[in-house]
C-alpha positions as CSV (number, residue, x, y, z in Angstrom):
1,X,202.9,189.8,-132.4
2,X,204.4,191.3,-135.3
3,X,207.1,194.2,-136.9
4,X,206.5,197.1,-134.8
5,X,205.1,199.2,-138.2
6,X,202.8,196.7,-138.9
7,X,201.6,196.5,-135.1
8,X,200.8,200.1,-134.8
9,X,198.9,200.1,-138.2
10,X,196.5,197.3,-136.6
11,X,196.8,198.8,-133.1
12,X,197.6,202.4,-132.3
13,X,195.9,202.7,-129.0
14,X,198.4,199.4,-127.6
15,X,201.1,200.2,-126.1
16,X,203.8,198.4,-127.6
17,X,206.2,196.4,-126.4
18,X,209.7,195.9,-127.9
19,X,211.0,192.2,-128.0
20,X,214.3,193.8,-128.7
21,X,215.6,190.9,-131.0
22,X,214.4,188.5,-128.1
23,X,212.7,185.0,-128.3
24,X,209.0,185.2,-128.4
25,X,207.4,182.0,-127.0
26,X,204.0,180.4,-125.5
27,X,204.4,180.7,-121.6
28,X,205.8,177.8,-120.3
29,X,204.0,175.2,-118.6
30,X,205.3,173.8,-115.3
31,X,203.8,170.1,-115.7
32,X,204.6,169.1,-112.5
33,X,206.2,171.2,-109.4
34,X,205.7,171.0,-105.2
35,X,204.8,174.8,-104.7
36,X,204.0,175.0,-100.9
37,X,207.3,172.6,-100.3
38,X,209.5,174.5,-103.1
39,X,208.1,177.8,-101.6
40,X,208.9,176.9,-97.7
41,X,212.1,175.5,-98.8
42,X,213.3,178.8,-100.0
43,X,213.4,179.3,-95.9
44,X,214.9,175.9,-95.1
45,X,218.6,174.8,-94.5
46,X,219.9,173.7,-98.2
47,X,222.1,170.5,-97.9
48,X,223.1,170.1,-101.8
49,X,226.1,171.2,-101.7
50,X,226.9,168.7,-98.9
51,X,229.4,165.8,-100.4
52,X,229.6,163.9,-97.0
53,X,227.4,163.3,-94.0
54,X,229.4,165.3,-91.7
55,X,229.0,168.0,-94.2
56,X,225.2,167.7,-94.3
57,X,225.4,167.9,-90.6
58,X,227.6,171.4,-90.3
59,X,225.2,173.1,-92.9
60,X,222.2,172.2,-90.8
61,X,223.9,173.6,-87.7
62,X,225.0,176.6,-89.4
63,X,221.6,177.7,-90.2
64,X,220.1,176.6,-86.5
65,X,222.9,179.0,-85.2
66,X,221.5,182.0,-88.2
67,X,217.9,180.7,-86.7
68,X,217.4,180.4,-83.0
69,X,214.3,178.8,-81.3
70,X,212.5,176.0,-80.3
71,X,210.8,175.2,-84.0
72,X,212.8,171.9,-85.4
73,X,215.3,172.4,-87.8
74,X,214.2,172.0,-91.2
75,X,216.1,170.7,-94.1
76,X,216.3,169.5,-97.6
77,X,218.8,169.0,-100.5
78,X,220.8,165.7,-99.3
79,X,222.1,163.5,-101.8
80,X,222.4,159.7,-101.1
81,X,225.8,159.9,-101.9
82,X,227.0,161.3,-98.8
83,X,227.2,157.8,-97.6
84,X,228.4,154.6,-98.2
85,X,226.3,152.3,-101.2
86,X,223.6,150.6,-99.5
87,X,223.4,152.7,-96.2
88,X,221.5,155.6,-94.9
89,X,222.2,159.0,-92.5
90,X,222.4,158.1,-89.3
91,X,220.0,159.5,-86.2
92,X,224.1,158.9,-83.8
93,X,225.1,161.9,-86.4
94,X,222.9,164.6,-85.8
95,X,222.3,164.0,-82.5
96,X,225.7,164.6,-81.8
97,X,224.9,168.3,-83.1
98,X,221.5,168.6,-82.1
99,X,221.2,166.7,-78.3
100,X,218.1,168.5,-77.7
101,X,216.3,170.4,-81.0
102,X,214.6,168.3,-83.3
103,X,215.7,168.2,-87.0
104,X,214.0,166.6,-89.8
105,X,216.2,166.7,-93.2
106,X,214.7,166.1,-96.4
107,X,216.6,164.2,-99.5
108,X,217.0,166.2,-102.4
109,X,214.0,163.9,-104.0
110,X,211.1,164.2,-101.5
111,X,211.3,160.4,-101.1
112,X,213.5,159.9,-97.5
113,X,213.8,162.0,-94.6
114,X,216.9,162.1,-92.0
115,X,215.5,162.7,-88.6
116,X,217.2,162.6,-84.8
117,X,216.2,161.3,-81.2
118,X,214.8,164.8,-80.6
119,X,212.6,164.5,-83.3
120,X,211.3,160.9,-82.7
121,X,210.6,162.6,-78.9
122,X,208.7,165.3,-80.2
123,X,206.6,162.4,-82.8
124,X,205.9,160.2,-79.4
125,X,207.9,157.7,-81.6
126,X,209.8,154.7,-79.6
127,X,213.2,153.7,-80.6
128,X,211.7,150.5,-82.0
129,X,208.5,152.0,-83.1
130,X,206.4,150.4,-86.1
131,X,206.4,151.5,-89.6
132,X,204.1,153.9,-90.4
133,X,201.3,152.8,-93.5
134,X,203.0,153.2,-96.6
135,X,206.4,154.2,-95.3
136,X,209.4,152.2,-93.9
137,X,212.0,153.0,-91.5
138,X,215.6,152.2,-91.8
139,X,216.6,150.0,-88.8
140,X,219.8,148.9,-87.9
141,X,221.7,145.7,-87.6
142,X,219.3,144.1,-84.3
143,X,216.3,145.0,-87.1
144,X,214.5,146.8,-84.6
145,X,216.4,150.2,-83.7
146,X,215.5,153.2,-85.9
147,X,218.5,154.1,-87.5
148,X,217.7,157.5,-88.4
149,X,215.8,157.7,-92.0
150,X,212.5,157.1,-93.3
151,X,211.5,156.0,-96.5
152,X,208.7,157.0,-98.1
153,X,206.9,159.2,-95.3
154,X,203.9,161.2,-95.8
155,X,203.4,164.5,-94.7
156,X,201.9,163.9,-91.4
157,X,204.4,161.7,-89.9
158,X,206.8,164.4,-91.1
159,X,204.5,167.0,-89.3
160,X,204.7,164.7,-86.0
161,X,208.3,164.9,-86.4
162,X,209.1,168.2,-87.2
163,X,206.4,170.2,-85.9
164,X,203.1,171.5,-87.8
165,X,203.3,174.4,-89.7
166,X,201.1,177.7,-89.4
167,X,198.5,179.0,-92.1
168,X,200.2,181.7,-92.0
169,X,203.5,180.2,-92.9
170,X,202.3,178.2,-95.7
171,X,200.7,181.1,-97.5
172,X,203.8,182.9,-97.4
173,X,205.2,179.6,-98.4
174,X,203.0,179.7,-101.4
175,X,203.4,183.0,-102.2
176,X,207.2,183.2,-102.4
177,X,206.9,179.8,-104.7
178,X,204.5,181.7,-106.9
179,X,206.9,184.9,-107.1
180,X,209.9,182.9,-108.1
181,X,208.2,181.1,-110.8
182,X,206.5,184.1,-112.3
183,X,210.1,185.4,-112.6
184,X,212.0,182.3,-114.1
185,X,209.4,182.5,-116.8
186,X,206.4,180.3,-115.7
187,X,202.8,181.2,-116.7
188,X,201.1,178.0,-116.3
189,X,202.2,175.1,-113.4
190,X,200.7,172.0,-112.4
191,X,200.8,172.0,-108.6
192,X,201.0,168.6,-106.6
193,X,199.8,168.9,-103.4
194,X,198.9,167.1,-100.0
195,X,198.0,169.5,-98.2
196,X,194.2,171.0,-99.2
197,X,195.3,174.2,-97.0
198,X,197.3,175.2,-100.3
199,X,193.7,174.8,-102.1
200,X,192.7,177.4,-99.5
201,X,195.6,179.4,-99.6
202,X,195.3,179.7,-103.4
203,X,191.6,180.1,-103.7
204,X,192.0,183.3,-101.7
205,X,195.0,184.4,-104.1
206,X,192.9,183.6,-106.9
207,X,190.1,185.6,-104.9
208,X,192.1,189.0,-104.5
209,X,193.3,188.4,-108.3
210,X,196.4,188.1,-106.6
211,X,197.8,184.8,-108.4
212,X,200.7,185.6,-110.5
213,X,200.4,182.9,-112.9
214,X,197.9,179.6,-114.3
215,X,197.6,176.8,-111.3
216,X,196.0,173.7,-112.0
217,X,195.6,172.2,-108.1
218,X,196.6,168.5,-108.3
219,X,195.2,166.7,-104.3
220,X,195.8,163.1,-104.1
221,X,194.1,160.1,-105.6
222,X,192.4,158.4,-102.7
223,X,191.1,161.2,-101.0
224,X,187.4,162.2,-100.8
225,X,186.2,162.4,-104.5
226,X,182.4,164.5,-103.5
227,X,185.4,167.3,-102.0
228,X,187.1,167.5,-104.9
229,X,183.9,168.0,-106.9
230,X,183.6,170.9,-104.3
231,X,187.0,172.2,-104.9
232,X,186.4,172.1,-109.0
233,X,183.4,174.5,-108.4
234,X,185.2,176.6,-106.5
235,X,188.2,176.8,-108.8
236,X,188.5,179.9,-110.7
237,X,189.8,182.6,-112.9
238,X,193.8,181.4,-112.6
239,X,193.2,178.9,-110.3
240,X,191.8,175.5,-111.9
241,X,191.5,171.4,-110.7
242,X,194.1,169.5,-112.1
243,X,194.5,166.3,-111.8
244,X,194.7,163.7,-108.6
245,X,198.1,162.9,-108.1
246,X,198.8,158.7,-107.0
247,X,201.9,157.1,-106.3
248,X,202.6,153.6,-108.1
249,X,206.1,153.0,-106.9
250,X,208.9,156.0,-105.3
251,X,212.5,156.1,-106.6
252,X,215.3,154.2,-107.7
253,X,218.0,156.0,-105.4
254,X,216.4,154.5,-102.5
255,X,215.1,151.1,-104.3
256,X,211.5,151.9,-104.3
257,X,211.1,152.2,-107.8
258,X,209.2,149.0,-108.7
259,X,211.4,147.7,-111.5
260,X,210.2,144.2,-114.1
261,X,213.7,142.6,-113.0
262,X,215.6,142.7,-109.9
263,X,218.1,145.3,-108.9
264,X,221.6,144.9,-109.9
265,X,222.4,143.9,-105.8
266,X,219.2,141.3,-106.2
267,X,216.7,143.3,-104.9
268,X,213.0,144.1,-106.5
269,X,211.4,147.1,-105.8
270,X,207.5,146.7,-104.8
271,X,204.5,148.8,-106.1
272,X,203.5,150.8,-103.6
273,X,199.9,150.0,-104.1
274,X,198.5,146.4,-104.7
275,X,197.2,146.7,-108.6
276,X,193.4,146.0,-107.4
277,X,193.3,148.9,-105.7
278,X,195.2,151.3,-107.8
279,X,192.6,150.1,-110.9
280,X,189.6,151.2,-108.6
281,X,191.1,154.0,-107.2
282,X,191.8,155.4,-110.7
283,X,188.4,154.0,-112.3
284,X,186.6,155.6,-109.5
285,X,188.5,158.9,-110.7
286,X,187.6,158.8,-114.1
287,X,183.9,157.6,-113.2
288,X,183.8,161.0,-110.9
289,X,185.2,162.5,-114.1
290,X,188.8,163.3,-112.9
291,X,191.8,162.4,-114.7
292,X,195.3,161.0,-112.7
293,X,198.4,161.6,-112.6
294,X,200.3,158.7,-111.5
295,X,204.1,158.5,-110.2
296,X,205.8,155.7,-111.8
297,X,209.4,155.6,-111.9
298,X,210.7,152.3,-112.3
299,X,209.6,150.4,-115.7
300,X,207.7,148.0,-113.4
301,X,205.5,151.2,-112.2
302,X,205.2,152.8,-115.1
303,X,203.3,149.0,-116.8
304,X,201.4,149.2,-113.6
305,X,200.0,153.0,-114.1
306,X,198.9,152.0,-118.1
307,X,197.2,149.1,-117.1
308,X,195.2,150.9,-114.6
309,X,194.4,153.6,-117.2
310,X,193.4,150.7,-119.3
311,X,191.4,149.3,-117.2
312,X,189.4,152.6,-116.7
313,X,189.0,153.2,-120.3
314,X,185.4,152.1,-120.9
315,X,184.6,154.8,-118.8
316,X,183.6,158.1,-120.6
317,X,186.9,160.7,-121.2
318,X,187.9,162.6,-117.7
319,X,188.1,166.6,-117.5
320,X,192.1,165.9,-118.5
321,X,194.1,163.8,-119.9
322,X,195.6,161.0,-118.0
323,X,199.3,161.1,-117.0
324,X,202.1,159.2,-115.7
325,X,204.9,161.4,-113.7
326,X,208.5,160.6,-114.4
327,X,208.4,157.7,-116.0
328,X,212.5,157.4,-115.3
329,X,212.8,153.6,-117.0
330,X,210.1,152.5,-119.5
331,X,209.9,149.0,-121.0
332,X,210.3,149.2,-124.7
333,X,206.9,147.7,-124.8
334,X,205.4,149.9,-123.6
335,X,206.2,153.0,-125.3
336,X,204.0,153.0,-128.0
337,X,201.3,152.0,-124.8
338,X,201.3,155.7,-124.0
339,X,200.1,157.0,-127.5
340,X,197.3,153.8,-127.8
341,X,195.8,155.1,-124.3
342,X,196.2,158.8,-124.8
343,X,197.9,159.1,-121.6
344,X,200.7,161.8,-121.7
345,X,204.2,161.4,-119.9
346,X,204.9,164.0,-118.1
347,X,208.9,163.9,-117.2
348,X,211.5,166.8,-116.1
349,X,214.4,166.7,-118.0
350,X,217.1,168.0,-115.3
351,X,216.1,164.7,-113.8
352,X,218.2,163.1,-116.3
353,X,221.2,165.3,-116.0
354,X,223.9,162.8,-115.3
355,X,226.1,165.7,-113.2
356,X,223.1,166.7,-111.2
357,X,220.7,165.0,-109.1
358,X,222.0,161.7,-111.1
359,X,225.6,161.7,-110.8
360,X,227.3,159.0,-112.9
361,X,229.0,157.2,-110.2
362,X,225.8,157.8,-108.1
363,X,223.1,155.7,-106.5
364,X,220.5,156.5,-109.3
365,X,222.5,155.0,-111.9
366,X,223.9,152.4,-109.6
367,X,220.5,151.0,-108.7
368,X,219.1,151.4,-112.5
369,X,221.7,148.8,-113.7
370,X,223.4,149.2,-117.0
371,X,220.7,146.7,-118.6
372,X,218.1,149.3,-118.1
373,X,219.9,152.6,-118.4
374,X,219.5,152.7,-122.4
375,X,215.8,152.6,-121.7
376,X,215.8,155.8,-119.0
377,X,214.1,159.2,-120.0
378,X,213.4,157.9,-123.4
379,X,212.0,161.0,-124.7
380,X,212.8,160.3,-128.0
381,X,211.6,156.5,-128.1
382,X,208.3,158.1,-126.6
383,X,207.8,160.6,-129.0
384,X,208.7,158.4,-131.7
385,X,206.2,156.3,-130.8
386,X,203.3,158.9,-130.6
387,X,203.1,159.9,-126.8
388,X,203.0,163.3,-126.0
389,X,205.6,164.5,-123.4
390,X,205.1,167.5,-121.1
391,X,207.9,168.6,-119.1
392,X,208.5,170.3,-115.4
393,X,210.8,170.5,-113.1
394,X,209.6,168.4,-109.9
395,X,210.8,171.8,-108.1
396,X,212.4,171.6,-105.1
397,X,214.1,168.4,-106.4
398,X,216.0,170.5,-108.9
399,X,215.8,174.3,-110.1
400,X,212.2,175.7,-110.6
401,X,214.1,177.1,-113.7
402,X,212.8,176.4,-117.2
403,X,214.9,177.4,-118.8
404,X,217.6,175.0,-117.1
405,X,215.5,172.1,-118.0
406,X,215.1,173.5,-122.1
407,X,218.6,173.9,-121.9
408,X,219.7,170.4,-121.2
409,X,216.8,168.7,-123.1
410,X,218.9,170.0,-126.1
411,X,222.4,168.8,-124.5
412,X,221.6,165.6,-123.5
413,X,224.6,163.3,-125.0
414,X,222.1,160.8,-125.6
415,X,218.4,161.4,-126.9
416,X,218.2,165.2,-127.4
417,X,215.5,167.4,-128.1
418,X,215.4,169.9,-130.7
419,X,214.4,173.4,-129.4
420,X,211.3,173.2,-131.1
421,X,210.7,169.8,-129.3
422,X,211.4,171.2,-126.0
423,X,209.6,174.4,-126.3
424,X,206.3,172.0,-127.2
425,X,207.1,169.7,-124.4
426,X,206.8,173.1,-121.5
427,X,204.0,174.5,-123.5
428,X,201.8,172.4,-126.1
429,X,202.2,169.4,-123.9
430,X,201.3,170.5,-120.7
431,X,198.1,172.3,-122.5
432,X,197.3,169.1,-124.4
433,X,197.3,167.6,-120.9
434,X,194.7,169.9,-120.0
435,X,192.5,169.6,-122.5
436,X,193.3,172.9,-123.2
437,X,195.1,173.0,-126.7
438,X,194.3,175.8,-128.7
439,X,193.8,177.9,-125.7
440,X,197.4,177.6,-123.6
441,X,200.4,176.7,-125.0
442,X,200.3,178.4,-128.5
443,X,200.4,181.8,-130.7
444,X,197.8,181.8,-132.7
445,X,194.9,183.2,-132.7
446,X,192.6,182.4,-130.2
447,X,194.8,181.4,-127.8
448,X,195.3,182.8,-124.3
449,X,198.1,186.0,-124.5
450,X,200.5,184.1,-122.2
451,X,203.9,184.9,-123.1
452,X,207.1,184.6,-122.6
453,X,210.1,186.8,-124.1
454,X,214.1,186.1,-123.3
455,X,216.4,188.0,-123.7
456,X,218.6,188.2,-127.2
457,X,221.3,185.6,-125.8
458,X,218.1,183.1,-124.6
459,X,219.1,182.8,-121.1
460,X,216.7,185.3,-119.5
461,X,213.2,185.9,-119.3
462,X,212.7,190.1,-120.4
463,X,209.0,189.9,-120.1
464,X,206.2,187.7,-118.8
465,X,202.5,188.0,-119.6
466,X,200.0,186.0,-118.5
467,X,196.0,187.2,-119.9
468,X,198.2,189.8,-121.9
469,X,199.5,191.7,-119.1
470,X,203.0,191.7,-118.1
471,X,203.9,190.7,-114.7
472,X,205.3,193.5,-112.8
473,X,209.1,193.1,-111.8
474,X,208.0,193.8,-107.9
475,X,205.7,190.1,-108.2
476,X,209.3,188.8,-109.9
C-alpha cells in the first residue's frame, strides 16, 4: 500500500491496483451473522415493510401466489408492532388466507415465529399441545389454545412446522449468503449456526477453494464437545472453529431478555438457563479448550454470562477469546467486568438505530423502560472502561451491510463512535476476538492482505481482497 511511484519502484512485476482517492481499510469482520438463515431468507417472503398484521398477511400471500406448491410458506421480517402492546399475531389471521398450506413467519429478530392450523397439522401439534423445552407458546384467554406464536423455538420444532429443508437448498442457502457478503465488503464473519450441515456445506466450499471470504463456524454450547474437536481438525484454509454459541436470556421485544428489575408492566424476564448449568456448560468449554459466545441481552443476562466466564477462569486460556453477543442493557457495574475478564462484547450497532428495528414508540424501548434505556448499547461506557467491542450485524435481523452499521455507529445522537473507533470495532476487534491480532484486522506488515477499498464518497465497496486477491465481481 503506498503512492503508485513508490509501489512500482518496490514492485514492478505487481500489477497495481489504483484506489482512486478511495478509503483503504482492514477487511471488515462480521462478529456475528446467521449465514444459512440470512442466505435462505434472500428466497423467503420479507414482511418488514408490513406496519399492520393484515399487511403481514397480504405480503405472505402475495409471494405464495409468485410461488406455487405444496412446501409451507416461509417468512421473516415482522415487527412486533403490527399489533397491539402486549399481544401477538394470531394463528384466526392467516388461516383465513392460508385454510390449507402451512406458513411459518419469522420476526424480524429470530426470537418468535407466527404459525397457522396448517402448520401445527403438518408438526402433529394439538391445539392445546405442550411447550416445547426451552420455548413457550402464546395461548389465549382459556390458557390452553395456541394462539398462533411461539417464543423462543429452536430449529427443529420450526422444521416440524414448516417442513425440513434439502441439502441441496441450504448449500445454495449458504452460498448466496456468502456472495452477498463478499460484495457489501466482508472478508472475515463469525457464523452462528445450529445446524452442523452448514459445517458440511462449508467444509466442502472451503474444500473446492470455493469460500469467498474468512468463516469462523460458531455450533452451539451444549452440543457434543469430542465432535467439535473433530470439526476444529477438519477446519481449514478459510474456513476455521469459532466459538460455541449459548443463549443466557432472548430479547426484550418479546420480554425474554432477563432484566435485574422488573419490566415497566411488572414483569421479569427469566434466564433461559438455570446459572448451574450455564457455569458447567461453559467451564466444560473452556476445559475442552473452546471459548463461548454467549447471548445476553437484558442487563440481568449479560451479569449472568460474566459470572459464568468467571467462574471458568481458573481454567487455562481457550483457542478464543470469550464473548458476550448483544449485550443490549448492561449494568453500570459491570462494564468495567468485561475488560477484568478479557471477555469482548460483541454488539451490532443497527440494533440500536432508534428508526429501525427499534422504533421509538416501539416494543423494544417500551419493554426497556426509561430507567434502563441510558444504560443500552453503551459502547462508549464499555470502551471507556477497557472492553474491547467487535461489531456485526446479527444479519437477517438487519442489513448484512457494513457499512450501514459504520455509518450509524458515527450518527448515533447519543454515544457515537469516531470512524477510527468503528473501523477497529469491524476489524481489530473481531480479530482480537480470535486470537488473531496482528494477523486479521490490520495493515501492517505481517498481517493477512485482506482489504477493503470504498469508493471516494465512502459508501461503496470498489475492491475486496481477501489473501491479496480481489474477489471477482461475478462471486459479488
Amino acid at each position: 500500500i503506498g503512492r503508485a511511484a513508490e509501489l512500482a519502484a518496490a514492485t514492478p512485476a505487481a500489477v497495481p491496483l489504483d484506489a482512486a482517492g478511495g478509503l483503504v481499510v482492514p477487511g471488515l469482520h462480521d462478529a456475528h451473522l446467521h449465514l444459512l438463515d440470512g442466505g435462505l431468507s434472500l428466497g423467503q417472503a420479507e414482511l418488514g415493510s408490513a406496519k399492520t398484521e393484515a399487511e403481514a398477511v397480504d405480503l405472505a400471500a402475495r409471494w405464495s401466489l409468485n410461488h406455487p406448491g405444496p412446501g409451507a410458506v416461509r417468512g421473516r421480517g415482522w415487527s412486533y408492532d403490527i399489533v397491539p402492546a402486549g399481544s401477538y399475531p394470531s394463528r384466526a389471521a392467516l388461516d383465513a388466507a392460508f385454510p390449507a398450506r402451512p406458513v411459518v413467519l419469522e420476526s424480524y429478530d429470530g426470537h418468535a415465529y407466527w404459525f397457522n392450523t396448517a402448520a401445527l397439522r403438518r408438526a402433529g401439534l394439538a391445539l392445546d399441545g405442550r411447550d416445547p423445552e426451552g420455548a413457550r407458546f402464546v395461548r389465549g384467554e382459556d390458557g390452553r389454545t395456541l394462539q398462533g406464536t411461539v417464543l423462543e423455538a429452536g430449529s427443529e420444532l420450526v422444521e416440524r412446522l414448516a417442513g425440513p429443508l434439502s441439502r441441496a437448498e441450504k448449500a445454495e442457502g449458504v452460498r448466496r449468503g456468502l456472495a452477498l457478503l463478499a460484495a457489501s465488503g466482508v472478508t472475515s464473519a463469525d457464523v452462528m449456526s445450529s445446524d452442523l450441515n452448514e459445517f458440511e456445506v462449508l467444509s466442502e466450499l472451503a474444500a473446492r477453494g470455493e469460500l469467498p471470504i474468512r468463516v469462523f463456524y460458531c455450533p452451539p454450547l451444549d452440543g457434543d464437545l469430542s465432535l467439535y474437536k473433530r470439526l476444529l481438525a477438519r477446519a481449514r484454509g478459510r474456513l476455521e472453529f469459532g466459538w460455541l454459541k449459548g443463549f443466557v436470556d432472548g430479547a426484550f421485544e418479546s420480554k425474554t431478555a432477563a432484566v435485574l428489575d422488573p419490566y415497566p408492566d411488572g414483569e421479569k424476564g427469566a434466564l433461559s438457563i438455570p446459572p448451574e448449568r450455564l457455569n458447567a456448560l461453559v467451564r466444560a468449554a473452556q476445559a475442552g479448550g473452546f471459548a463461548a459466545a454467549l447471548h445476553a441481552v437484558g442487563d440481568g443476562g449479560v451479569r449472568a454470562a460474566l459470572d459464568a466466564f468467571k467462574a471458568a477462569s481458573d481454567l487455562p486460556k481457550p483457542l478464543r477469546r470469550h464473548r458476550v453477543e448483544h449485550a443490549e442493557v448492561v449494568h453500570r457495574d459491570d462494564l468495567a467486568r468485561f475488560h477484568a475478564l478479557d471477555v469482548v462484547a460483541s454488539m451490532q450497532p443497527l440494533h440500536a438505530d432508534p428508526g429501525g428495528v427499534a422504533p421509538s414508540e416501539g416494543a423494544w424501548t417500551r419493554n426497556v423502560g426509561p430507567e434502563r434505556l441510558p444504560w443500552s448499547f453503551p459502547w462508549r461506557g464499555l470502551s471507556a472502561a477497557g472492553a474491547v467491542l467487535a461489531f456485526g450485524s446479527d444479519w437477517p435481523v438487519v442489513t448484512q451491510d457494513p457499512l450501514a452499521g459504520l455509518a450509524f455507529a458515527q450518527a448515533r445522537k447519543d454515544g457515537a463512535l469516531t470512524l477510527d473507533e468503528a473501523v477497529r470495532a469491524y476489524t481489530a476487534g473481531p480479530a482480537y476476538a480470535a486470537r488473531r491480532e496482528g494477523e486479521l484486522g490490520c495493515l501492517e506488515v505481517g498481517c493477512l492482505a485482506d482489504l477493503l477499498v470504498l469508493s471516494p464518497d465512502g459508501k461503496t465497496p470498489s475492491h475486496v481482497l481477501v489473501d491479496g486477491r480481489e474477489i471477482p465481481r461475478s462471486a459479488h
